[in-house]
C-alpha positions in Angstrom: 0.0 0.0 0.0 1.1 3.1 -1.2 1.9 6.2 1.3 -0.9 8.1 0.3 -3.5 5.3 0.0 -7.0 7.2 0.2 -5.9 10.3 -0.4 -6.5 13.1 -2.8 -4.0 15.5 -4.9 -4.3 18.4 -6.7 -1.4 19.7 -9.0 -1.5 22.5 -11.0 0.0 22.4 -14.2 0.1 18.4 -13.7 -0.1 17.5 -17.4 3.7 18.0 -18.7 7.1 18.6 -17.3 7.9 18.5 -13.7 3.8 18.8 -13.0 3.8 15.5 -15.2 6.4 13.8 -12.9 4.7 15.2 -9.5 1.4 13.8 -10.5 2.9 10.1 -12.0 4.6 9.8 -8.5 2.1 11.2 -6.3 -0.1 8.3 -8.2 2.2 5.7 -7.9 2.4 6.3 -3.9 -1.4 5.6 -3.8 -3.3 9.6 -4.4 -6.0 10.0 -6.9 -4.8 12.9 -8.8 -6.6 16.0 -10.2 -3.9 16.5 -13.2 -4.9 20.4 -13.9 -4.0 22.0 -17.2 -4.1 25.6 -18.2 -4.0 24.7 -22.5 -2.4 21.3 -23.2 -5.5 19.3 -22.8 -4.0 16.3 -24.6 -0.7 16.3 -22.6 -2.9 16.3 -19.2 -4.8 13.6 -21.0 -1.6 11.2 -21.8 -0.3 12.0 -18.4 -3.7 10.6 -16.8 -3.5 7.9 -19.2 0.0 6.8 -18.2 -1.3 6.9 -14.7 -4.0 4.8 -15.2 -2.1 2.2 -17.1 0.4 1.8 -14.2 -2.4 1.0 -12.0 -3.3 4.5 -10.7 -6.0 6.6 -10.5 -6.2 10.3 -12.1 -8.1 12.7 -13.6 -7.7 15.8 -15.5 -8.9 19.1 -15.5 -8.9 22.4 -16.9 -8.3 26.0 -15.9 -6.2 29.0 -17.5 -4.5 30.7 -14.7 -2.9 33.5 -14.7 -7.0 35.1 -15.4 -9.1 36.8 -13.2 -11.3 34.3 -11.5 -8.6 31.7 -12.4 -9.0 30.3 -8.7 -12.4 30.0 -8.7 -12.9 28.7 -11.8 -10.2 25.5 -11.3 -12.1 24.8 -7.9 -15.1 24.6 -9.6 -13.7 22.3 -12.6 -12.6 20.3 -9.8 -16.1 20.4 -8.3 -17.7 19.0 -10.8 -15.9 16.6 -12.0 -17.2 12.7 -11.1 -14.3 11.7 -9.7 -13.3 14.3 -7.1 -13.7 13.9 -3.6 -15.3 16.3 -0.8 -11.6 16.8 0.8 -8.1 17.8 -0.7 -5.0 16.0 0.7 -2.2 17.2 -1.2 -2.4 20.5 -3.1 0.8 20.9 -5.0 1.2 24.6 -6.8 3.3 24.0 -10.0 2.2 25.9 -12.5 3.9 28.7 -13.9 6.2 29.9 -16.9 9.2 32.0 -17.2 9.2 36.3 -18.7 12.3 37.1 -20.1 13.1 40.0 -19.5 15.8 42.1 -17.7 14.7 45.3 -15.8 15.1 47.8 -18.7 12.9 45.3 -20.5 10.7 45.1 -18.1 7.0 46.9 -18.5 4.2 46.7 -16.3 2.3 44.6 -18.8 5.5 42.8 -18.6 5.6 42.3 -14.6 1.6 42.0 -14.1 2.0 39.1 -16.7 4.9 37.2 -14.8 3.1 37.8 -11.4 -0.3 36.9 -12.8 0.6 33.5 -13.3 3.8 33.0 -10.8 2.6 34.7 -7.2 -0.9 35.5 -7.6 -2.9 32.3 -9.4 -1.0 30.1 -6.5 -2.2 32.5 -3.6 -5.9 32.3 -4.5 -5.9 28.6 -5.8 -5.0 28.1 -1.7 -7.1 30.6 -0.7 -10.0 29.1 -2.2 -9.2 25.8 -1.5 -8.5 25.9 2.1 -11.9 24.9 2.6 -11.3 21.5 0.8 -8.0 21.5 2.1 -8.2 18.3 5.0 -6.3 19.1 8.4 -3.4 17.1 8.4 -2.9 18.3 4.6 0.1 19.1 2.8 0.8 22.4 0.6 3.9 22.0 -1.8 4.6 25.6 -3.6 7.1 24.7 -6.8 9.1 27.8 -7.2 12.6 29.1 -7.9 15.9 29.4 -6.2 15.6 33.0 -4.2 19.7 32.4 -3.5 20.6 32.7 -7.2 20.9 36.3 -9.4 18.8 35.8 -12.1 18.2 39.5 -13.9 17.1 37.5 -17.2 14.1 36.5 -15.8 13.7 39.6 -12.7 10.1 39.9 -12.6 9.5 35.7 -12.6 12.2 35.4 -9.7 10.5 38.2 -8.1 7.5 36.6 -8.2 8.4 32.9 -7.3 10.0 35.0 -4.1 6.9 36.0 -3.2 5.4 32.5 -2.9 8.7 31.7 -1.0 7.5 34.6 1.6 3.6 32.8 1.2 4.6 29.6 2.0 6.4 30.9 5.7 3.4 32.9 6.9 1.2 30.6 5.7 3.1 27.7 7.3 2.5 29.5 11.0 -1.7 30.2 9.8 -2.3 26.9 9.1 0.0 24.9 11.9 -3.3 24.7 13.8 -5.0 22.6 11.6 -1.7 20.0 11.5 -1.2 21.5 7.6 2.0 21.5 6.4 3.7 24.4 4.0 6.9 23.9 2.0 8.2 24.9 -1.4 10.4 23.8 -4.0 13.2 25.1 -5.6 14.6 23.1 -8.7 17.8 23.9 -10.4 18.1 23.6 -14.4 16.0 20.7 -15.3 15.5 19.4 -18.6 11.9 19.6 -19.7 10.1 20.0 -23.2 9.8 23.2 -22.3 13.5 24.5 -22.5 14.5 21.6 -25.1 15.1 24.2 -27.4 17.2 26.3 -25.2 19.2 23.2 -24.1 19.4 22.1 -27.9 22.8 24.7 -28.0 25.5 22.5 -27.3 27.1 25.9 -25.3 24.3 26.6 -23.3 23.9 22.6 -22.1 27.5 22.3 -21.2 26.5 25.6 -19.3 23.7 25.0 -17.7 25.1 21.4 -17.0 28.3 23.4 -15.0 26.0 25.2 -12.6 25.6 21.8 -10.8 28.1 20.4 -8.5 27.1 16.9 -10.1 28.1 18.6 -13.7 24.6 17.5 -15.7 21.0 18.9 -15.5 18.7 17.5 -13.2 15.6 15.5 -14.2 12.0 16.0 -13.6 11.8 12.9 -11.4 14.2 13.9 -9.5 12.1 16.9 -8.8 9.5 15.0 -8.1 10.7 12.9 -5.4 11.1 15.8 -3.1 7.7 17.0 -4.0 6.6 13.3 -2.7 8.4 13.8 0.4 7.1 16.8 1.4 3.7 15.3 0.4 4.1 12.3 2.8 3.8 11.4 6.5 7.1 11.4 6.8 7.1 15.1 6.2 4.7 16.0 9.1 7.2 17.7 11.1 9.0 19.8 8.4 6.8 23.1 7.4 7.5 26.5 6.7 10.6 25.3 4.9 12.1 25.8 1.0 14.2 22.3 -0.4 16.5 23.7 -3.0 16.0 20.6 -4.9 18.8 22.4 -7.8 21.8 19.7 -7.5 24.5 21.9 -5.6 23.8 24.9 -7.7 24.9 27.5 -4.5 28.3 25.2 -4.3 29.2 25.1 -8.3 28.9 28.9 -8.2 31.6 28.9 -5.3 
């Protein structure tokens, strides 16, 4: 029997990526999973597929975040949908996308945009969902790596800070109700999503340098800390952020 036999998960931006490795694990360890999907519907679909045909049991569902509303409208997706349950277990905030931009670059279209999607979607998605949210639960926040200059990307850093600052406070509000509150900070993995940008034999060997282990790390990887945190094992670790990013601090030594 899996650790989270009976229980219930929630992961935004479940369907590819690091989402799509949260929600396969969370599965495997016994959770039915709510896969959620802002666009992709046929990559939430294959991940919920995949699930099911290793035995698990999943679901997917749809919501653009980053909208106003966004909240609202993935709680009631999740609602009425035939195979939720009354009571959320495991909410696990993943979604979220990279701005490139420097400061100079950066207009407030530009910022609103990065902390649309990044800082404010994950607030409300636990704000409305505390109600479903079981005591005892756990709330994972996937963000960035608030150790690390990043200008490329200020206004997303900025904003994955802010759920870094969330997750603390929140982690003291809800200690009450036995709810844990952690995040997750992953270094360079290698997704679909930066393929491309890896494709450039200069900017893998790189990006492959930043880690202490010399190579990029995998979604999986990622995913196993996500687990932990998600697990009973975890009960007594809250208010805390796992720099799941292979030795990145110690390669830039």
């Amino acid at each position: 029997m899996g650790v989270l036999e009976g229980k219930t998960a929630v992961v935004t931006g479940g369907g590819r990526g690091i989402g799509r490795a949260v929600s396969q694990r969370l599965a495997r360890d016994g959770a039915l999973v709510a896969v959620h999907y802002g666009s992709n519907e046929a990559a939430a679909k294959e991940t919920v597929a995949g699930i099911e045909e290793a035995g698990g049991r999943a679901f997917a569902l749809r919501a653009e975040l980053g909208v106003p509303g966004d909240a609202e409208a993935l709680w009631a997706a999740y609602d009425a949908h035939p195979l939720s349950t009354e009571g959320v277990d495991v909410l696990v905030n993943n979604a979220g996308s990279a701005v490139f931009a420097d400061i100079e670059s950066t207009d407030e279209e530009t910022y609103d945009r990065a902390h649309a999607l990044n800082a404010k979607a994950p607030f409300f998605v636990i704000r409305h969902g505390l109600a479903r949210l079981r005591d005892g639960g756990r709330i994972v926040n996937v963000t960035g790596t608030p150790d690390i200059a990043l200008p490329a990307i200020l206004a997303t850093i900025t904003a994955k800070g802010a759920v870094n600052a969330l997750t603390v406070s929140l982690a003291a509000q809800l200690a009450p109700r036995g709810i844990t509150v952690n995040s997750v900070g992953p270094g360079v993995i290698e997704t679909d999503l930066n393929a491309a940008l890896l494709a450039d034999p200069a900017m893998r060997a790189h990006a492959e340098s930043r880690s202490v282990f010399h190579r990029l790390g995998t979604t999986d990887e990622v995913a196993s800390v996500v687990a932990f945190l998600a697990s009973p094992d975890a009960q007594w670790v809250t208010g805390q952020h796992l720099a799941a990013t292979g030795g990145l601090q110690l390669a830039l030594l």
